[in-house]
C-alpha positions, -999 to +999 in steps of 0.1 A: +000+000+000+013+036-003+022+053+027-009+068+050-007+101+059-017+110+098-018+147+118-010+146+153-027+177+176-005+202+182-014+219+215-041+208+245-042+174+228-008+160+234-008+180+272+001+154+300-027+170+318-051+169+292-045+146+263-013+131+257-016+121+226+022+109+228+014+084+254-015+070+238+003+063+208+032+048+229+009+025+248-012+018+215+025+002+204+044+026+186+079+037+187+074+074+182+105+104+179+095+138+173+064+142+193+069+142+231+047+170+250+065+203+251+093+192+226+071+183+194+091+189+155+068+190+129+079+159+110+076+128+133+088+092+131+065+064+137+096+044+143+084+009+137+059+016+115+071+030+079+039+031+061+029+057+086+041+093+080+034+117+103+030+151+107+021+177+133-012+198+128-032+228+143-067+212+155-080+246+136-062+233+105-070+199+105-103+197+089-092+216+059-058+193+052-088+163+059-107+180+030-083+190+005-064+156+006-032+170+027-037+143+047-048+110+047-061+110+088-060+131+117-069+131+159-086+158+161-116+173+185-148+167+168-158+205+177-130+218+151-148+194+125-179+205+128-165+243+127-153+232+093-186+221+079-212+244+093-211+264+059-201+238+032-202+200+025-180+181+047-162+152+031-143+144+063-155+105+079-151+099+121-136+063+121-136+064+158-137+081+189-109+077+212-127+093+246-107+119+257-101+157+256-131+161+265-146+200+265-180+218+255-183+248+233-197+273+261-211+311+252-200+331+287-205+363+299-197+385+332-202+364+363-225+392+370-245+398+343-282+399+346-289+374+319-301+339+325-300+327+289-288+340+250-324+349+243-326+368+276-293+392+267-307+396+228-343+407+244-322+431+269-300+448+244-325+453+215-326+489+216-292+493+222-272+518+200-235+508+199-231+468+182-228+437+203-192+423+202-190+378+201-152+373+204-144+332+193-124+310+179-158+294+161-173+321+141-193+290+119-208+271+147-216+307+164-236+323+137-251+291+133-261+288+168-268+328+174-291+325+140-314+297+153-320+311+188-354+325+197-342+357+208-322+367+181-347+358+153-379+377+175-351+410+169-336+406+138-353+376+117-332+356+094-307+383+091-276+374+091-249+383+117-216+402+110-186+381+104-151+388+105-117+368+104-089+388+096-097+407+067-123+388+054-160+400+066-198+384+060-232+392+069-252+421+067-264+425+104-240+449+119-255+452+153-243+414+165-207+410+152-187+381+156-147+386+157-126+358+150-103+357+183-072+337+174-072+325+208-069+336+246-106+346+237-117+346+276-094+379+277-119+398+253-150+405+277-126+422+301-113+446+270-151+454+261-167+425+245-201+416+255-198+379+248-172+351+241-175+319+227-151+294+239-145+260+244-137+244+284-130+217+299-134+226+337-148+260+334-115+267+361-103+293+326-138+313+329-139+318+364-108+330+368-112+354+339-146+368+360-166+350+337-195+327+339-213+301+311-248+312+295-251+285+274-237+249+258-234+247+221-219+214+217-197+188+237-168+171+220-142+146+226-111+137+202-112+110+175-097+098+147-110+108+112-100+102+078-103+130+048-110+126+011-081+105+000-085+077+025-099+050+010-093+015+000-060+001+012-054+035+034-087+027+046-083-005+060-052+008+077-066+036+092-091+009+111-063-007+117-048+022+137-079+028+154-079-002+173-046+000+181-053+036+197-087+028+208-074-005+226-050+017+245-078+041+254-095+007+271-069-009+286-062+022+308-094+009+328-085-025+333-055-041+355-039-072+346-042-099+378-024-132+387-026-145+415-021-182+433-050-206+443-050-247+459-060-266+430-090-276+450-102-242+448-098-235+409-136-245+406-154-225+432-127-190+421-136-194+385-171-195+392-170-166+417-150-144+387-175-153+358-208-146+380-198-114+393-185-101+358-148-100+377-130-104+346-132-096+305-135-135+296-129-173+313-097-169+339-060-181+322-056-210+350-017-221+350-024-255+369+008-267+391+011-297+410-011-286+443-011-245+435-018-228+403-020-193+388-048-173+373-043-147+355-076-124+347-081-089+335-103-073+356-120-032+353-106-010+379-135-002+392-144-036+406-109-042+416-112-041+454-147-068+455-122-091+433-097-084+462-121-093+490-136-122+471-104-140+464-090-139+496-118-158+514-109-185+491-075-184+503-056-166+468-020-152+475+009-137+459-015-116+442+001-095+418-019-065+396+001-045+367-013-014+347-031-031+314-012-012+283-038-022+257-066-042+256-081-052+222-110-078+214 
């Protein structure tokens, strides 16, 4: 097959206290160079894979290398996809999520503003002289949102808001603008904007900024998705990759078990393990002469009723690792 092109996340993404995109890979089995937190290059080595080439990408970037064929596959949060295909017909395909960096797509305001809800601030500031000011990051998914909601259309009807990125403008409703932000967008209410559009994954960023949330536009999580020029054989390797990385995304909530039992108790353990759901399948039983070893991988949660249960039928030299990967 030709070689399959993938973008890494630049920024919160591959953040040991967010994402870590790095480490996934690592436990998902590859031999990565180029792409630790804090020290990433913009060309990285997938080591011991060759038909992967790999690149470093802006999540605000990555939808549009996924649409115009720059590359083959991406992680990415699914908020920045659907950013990219508010207006136009998106092309990109999710193959998978991979169920973390998790945030929500908030619209905030002063923690002491008067307003309960969006429609509540329109219905407030209807007769208001000077234009309303939305500083994001999101100007797609904000019109959108701003353009369906009751408040807005009882003022202004299916106008459409002002939008500006850079030097480029749209809309014909000059009384709710919307300011592409470039980031740091919680800073702007504090310079005189009335509302920002932001994404969080606390809210901690908000509050500290004397902010508070009005309202969720979306939630979103990262994934892995493909673009226009993965198909066939790139395809079926992109799947491929998926499980790898989604199987590292699992086995971080299992541990791997062994521990010793009197052969006269491998009967009554098993059973105890399959009824209460204490392990992913039928125990690995190593049988010895008068002791053997099962070996079970078990959910973290239900870890310390496994612990309990197997000691009152005598288990020892109980031993529980961290579970790398865990694929089915």
């Amino acid at each position: 097959m030709s070689k399959i092109i993938l973008g890494l996340p630049k920024g919160s993404l591959n953040n040991v206290n967010r994402g870590n995109t790095y480490q996934l890979l690592v436990d998902a089995g590859y031999d990565v160079k180029g792409y630790e937190p804090g020290n990433e290059s913009y060309e990285i080595d997938i080591v011991n894979d060759r038909d992967i080439v790999a690149y470093l990408s802006r999540p605000q970037s990555t939808p549009v290398e996924l649409n115009r064929g720059i590359v083959d596959i991406s992680i990415v949060g699914e908020d920045w996809v659907k950013e990219e295909s508010v207006l136009k017909e998106n092309n990109i395909t999710k193959i998978g999520d991979l169920g973390y960096g998790n945030t929500k797509l908030v619209v905030a305001v002063k923690d002491d503003s008067p307003y309960s809800s969006l429609s509540d601030f329109f219905r407030e500031n209807r007769d208001r002289k000077n234009p309303i000011l939305c500083f994001t990051e999101y100007p797609n998914l904000t019109r959108k949102y701003i353009m369906e909601n009751d408040g807005y259309k009882e003022i202004y009807g299916d106008s459409v808001p002002f939008v500006q990125v850079r030097s480029l403008i749209d809309g014909g409703n000059k009384n709710v603008q919307i300011i592409n932000s470039d980031g740091a967008t919680e800073v702007y209410i504090a310079k005189g904007a009335d509302l920002i559009v932001d994404n969080t994954q606390t809210g901690n960023s908000l509050k500290k900024a004397g902010l508070k949330e009005l309202e969720t536009i979306l939630e979103s999580s990262a994934g892995l998705y493909a673009g226009v020029n993965c198909t066939g054989d790139k395809m079926e390797k992109a799947n491929m990759i998926y499980k790898q990385l989604y199987g590292a995304i699992i086995g971080r909530k299992y541990f791997d078990v062994k521990f010793n039992i009197d052969n006269s108790k491998i009967g009554e353990i098993t059973e105890f393990l399959l009824s209460n759901e204490l392990c992913s399948d039928e125990p690995t039983v190593n049988k010895g002469n008068s002791f053997s070893q099962i070996n079970v991988s078990i959910p973290k949660n239900k870890f310390p009723i496994m612990i309990d249960g197997i000691k009152s039928f005598g288990a020892s030299s109980i031993i529980r690792n961290d579970l790398k990967q865990y694929i089915e």
